[in-house]
Each structure stands twice: as structure tokens, then as C-alpha cells.
N, CA, C and O atoms as a GROMACS GRO file, in nm:
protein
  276
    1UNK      N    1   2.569  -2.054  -3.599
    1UNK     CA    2   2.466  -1.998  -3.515
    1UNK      C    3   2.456  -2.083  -3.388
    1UNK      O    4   2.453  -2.206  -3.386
    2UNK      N    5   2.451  -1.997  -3.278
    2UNK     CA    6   2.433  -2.069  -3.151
    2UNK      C    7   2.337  -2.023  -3.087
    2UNK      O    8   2.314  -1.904  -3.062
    3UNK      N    9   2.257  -2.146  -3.046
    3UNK     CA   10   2.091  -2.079  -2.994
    3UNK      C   11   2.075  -2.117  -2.818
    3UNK      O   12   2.067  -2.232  -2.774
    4UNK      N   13   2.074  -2.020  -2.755
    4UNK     CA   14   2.090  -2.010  -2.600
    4UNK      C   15   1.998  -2.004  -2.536
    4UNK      O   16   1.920  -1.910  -2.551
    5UNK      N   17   1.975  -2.098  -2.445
    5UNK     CA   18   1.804  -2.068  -2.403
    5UNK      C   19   1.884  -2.041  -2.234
    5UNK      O   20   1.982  -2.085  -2.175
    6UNK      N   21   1.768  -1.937  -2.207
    6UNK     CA   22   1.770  -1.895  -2.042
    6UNK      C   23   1.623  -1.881  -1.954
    6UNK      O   24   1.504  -1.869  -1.986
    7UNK      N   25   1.669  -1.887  -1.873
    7UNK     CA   26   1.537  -1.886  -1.772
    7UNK      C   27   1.527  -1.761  -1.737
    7UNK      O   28   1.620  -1.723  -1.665
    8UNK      N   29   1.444  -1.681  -1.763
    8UNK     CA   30   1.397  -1.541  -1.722
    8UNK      C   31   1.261  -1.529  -1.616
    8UNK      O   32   1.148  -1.554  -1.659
    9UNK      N   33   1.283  -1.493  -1.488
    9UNK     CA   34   1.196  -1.477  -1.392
    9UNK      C   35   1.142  -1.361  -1.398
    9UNK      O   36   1.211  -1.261  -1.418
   10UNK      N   37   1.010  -1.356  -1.382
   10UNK     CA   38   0.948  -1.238  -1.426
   10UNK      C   39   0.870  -1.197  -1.214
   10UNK      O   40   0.796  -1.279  -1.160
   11UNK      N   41   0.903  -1.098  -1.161
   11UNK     CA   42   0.824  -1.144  -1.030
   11UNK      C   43   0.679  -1.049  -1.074
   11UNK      O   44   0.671  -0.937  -1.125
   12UNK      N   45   0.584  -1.136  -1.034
   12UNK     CA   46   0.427  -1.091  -1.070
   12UNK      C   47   0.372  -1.030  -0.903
   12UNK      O   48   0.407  -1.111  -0.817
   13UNK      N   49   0.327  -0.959  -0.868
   13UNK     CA   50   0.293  -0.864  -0.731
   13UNK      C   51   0.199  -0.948  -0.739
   13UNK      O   52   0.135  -0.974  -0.841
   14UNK      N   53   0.179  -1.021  -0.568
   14UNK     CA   54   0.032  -1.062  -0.501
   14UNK      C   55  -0.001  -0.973  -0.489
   14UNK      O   56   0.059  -0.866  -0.492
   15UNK      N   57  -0.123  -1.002  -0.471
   15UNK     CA   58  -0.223  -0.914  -0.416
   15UNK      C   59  -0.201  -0.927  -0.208
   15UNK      O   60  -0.208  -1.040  -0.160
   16UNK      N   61  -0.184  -0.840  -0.140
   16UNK     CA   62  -0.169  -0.805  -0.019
   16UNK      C   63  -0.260  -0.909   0.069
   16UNK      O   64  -0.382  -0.912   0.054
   17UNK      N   65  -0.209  -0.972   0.140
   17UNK     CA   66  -0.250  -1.033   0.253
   17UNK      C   67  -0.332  -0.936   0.372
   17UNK      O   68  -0.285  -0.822   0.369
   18UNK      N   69  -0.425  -0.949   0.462
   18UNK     CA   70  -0.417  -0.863   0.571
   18UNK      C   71  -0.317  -0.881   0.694
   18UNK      O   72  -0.324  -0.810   0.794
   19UNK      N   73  -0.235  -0.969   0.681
   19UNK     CA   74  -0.062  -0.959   0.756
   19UNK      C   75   0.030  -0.845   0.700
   19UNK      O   76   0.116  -0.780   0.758
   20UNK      N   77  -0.024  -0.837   0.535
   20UNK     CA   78   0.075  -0.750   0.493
   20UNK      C   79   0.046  -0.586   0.483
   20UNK      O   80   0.120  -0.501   0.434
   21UNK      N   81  -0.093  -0.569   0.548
   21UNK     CA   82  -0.103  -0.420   0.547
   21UNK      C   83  -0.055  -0.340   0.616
   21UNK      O   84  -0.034  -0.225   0.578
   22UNK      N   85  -0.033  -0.372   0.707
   22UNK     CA   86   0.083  -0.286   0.820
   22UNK      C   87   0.223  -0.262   0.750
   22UNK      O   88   0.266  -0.157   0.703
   23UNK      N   89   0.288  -0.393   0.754
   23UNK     CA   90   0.417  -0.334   0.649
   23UNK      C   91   0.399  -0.282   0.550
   23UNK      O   92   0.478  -0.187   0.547
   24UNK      N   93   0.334  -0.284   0.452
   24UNK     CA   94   0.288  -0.218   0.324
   24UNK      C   95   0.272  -0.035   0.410
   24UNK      O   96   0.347   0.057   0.378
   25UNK      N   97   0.173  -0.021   0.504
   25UNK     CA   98   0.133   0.092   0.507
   25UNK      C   99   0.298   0.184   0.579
   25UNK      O  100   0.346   0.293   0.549
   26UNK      N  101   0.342   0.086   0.673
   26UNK     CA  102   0.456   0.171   0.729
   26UNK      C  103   0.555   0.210   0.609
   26UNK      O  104   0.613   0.318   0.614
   27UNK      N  105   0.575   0.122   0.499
   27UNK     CA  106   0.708   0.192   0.373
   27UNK      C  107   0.639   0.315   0.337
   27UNK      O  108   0.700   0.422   0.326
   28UNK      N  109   0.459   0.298   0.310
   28UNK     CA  110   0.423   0.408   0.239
   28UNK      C  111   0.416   0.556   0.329
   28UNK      O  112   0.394   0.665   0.276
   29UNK      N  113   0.442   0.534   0.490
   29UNK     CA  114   0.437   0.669   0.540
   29UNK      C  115   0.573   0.679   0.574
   29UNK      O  116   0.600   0.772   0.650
   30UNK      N  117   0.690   0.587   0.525
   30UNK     CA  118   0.832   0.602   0.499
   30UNK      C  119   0.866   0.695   0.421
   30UNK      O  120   0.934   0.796   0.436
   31UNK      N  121   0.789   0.634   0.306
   31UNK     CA  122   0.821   0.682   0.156
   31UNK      C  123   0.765   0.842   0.139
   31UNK      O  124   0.816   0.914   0.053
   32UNK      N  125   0.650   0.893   0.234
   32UNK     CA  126   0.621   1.033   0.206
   32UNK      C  127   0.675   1.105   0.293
   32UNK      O  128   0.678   1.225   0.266
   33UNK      N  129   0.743   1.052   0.444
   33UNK     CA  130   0.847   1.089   0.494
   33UNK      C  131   0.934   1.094   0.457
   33UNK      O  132   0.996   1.149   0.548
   34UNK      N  133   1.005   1.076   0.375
   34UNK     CA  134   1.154   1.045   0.334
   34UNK      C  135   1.131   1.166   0.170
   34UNK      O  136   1.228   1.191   0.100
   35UNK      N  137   1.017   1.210   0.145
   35UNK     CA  138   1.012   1.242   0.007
   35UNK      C  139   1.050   1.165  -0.158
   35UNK      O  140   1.104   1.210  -0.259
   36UNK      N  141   0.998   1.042  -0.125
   36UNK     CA  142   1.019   0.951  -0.245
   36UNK      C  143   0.869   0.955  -0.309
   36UNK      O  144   0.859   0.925  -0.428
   37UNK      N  145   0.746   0.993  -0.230
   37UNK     CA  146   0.621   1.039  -0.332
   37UNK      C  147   0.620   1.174  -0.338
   37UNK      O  148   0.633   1.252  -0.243
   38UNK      N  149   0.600   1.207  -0.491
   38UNK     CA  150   0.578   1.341  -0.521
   38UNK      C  151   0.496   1.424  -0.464
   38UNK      O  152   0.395   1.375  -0.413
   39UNK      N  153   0.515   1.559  -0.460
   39UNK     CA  154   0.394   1.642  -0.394
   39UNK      C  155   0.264   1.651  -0.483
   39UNK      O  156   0.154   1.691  -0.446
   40UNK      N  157   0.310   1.589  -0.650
   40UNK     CA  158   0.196   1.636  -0.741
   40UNK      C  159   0.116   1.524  -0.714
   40UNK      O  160  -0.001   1.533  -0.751
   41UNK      N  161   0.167   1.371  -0.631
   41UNK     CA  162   0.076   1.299  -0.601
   41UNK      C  163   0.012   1.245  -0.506
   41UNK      O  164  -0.048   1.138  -0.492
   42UNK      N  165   0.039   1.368  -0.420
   42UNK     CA  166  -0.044   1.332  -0.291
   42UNK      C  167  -0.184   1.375  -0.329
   42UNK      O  168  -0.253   1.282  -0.286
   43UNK      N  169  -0.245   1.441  -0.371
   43UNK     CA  170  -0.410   1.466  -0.416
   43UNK      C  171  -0.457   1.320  -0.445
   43UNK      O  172  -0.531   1.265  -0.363
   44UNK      N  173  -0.421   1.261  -0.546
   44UNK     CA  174  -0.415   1.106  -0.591
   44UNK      C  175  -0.458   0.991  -0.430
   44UNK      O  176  -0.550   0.920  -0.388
   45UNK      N  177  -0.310   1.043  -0.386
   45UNK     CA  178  -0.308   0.956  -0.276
   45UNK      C  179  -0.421   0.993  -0.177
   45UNK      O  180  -0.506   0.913  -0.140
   46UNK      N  181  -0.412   1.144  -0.132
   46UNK     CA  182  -0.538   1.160  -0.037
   46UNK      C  183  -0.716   1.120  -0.081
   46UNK      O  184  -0.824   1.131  -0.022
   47UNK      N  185  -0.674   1.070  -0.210
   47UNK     CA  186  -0.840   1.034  -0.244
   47UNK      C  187  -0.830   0.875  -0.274
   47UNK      O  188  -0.925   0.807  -0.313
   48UNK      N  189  -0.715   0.833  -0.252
   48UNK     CA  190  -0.742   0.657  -0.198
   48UNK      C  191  -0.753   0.641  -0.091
   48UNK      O  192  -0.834   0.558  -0.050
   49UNK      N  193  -0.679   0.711  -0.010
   49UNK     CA  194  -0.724   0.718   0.156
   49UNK      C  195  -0.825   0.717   0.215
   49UNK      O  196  -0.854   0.627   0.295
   50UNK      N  197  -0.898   0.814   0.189
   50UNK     CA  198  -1.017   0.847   0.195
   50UNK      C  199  -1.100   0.798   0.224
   50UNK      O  200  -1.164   0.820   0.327
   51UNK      N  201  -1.121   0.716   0.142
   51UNK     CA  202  -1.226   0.555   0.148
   51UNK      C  203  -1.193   0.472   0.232
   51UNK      O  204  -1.284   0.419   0.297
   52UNK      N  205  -1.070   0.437   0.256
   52UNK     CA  206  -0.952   0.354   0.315
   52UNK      C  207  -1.030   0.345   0.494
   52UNK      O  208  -1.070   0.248   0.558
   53UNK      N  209  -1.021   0.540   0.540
   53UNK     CA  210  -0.995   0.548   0.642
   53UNK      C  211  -1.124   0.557   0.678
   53UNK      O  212  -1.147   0.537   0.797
   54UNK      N  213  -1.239   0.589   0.588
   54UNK     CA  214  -1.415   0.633   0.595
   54UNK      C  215  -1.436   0.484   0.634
   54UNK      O  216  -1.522   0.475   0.721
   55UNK      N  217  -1.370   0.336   0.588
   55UNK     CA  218  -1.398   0.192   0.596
   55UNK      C  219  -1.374   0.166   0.746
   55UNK      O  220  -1.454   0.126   0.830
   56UNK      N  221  -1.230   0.201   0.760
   56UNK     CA  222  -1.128   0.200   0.898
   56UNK      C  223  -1.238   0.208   1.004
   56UNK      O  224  -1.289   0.102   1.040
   57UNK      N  225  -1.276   0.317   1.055
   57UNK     CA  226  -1.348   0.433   1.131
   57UNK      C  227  -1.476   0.308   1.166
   57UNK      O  228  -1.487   0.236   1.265
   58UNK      N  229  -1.569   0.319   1.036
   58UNK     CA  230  -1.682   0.194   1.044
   58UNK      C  231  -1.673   0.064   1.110
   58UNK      O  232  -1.752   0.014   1.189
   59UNK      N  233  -1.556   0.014   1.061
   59UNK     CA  234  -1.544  -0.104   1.115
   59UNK      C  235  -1.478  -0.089   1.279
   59UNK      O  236  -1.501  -0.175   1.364
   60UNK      N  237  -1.439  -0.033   1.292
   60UNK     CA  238  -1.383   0.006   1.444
   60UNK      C  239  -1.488   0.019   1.541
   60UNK      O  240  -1.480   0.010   1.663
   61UNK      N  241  -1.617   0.050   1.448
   61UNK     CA  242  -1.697   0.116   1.545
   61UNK      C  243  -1.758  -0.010   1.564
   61UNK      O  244  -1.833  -0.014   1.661
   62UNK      N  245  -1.747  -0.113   1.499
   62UNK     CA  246  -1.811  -0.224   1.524
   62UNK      C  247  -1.736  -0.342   1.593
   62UNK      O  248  -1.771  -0.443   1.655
   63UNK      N  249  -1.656  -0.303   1.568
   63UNK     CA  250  -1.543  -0.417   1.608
   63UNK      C  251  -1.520  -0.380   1.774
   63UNK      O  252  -1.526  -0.466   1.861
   64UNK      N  253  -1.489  -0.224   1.804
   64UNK     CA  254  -1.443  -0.182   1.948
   64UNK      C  255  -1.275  -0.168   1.946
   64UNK      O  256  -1.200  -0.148   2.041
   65UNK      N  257  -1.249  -0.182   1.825
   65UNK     CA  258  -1.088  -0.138   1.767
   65UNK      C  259  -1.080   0.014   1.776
   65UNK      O  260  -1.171   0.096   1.767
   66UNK      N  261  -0.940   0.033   1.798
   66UNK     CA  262  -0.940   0.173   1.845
   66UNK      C  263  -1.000   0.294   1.769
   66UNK      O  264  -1.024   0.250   1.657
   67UNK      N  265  -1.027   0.390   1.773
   67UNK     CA  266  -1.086   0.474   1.606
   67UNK      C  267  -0.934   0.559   1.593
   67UNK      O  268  -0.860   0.521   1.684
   68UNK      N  269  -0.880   0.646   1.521
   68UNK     CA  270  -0.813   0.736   1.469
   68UNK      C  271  -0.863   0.898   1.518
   68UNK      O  272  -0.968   0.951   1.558
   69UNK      N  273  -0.772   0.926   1.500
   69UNK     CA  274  -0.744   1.048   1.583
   69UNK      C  275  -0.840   1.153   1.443
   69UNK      O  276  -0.852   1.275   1.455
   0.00000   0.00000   0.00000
């Protein structure tokens, strides 16, 4: 019997920086451009948004950051 030990890297997801929301957001309007998210889950997606962009909007208005179309 021969007993083999290995190193197995497991990568664990940070949690998103605010450096990393821009790149994060450009793959994800890649990814529904390109058709890599399903159509059955855009409902899903349009109700994380939602909040996302209701936050966006608020803080813009306070900040003097641009608002969305």
C-alpha cells in the first residue's frame, strides 16, 4: 500500500470589492449579450436589479453622480 498525500486548492469567491463592480457588472451584460443567461432567468435577475438600481438612482441623487436613463 502506498499512501499519497496532495495539495488540493479549493478557490473560495470574495465577496466583491467596490473596484470590482464595474468588471463584475460588464461580464454580466456580456453574458446576457452573448446568451450565456437563460431567458427562464432573467425574471430572477430583473428582481435583483431592481433594488440594485432603486439604491443607484438614491444615491446619485445625493451624491450629484449621474442618474440612469
Amino acid at each position: 500500500m502506498q499512501v499519497v498525500e496532495r495539495r488540493v486548492e479549493i478557490r473560495v469567491p470574495l465577496e466583491p470589492t467596490r473596484r470590482d463592480w464595474p468588471r463584475l457588472l460588464g461580464e454580466l451584460a456580456g453574458q446576457l449579450d452573448d446568451g450565456s443567461v437563460y431567458d427562464r432567468d432573467l425574471p430572477a435577475l430583473g428582481r435583483a436589479l431592481d433594488p440594485v438600481l432603486r439604491s443607484y438612482r438614491r444615491r446619485a441623487r445625493w451624491s450629484g453622480a449621474p442618474d440612469l436613463p
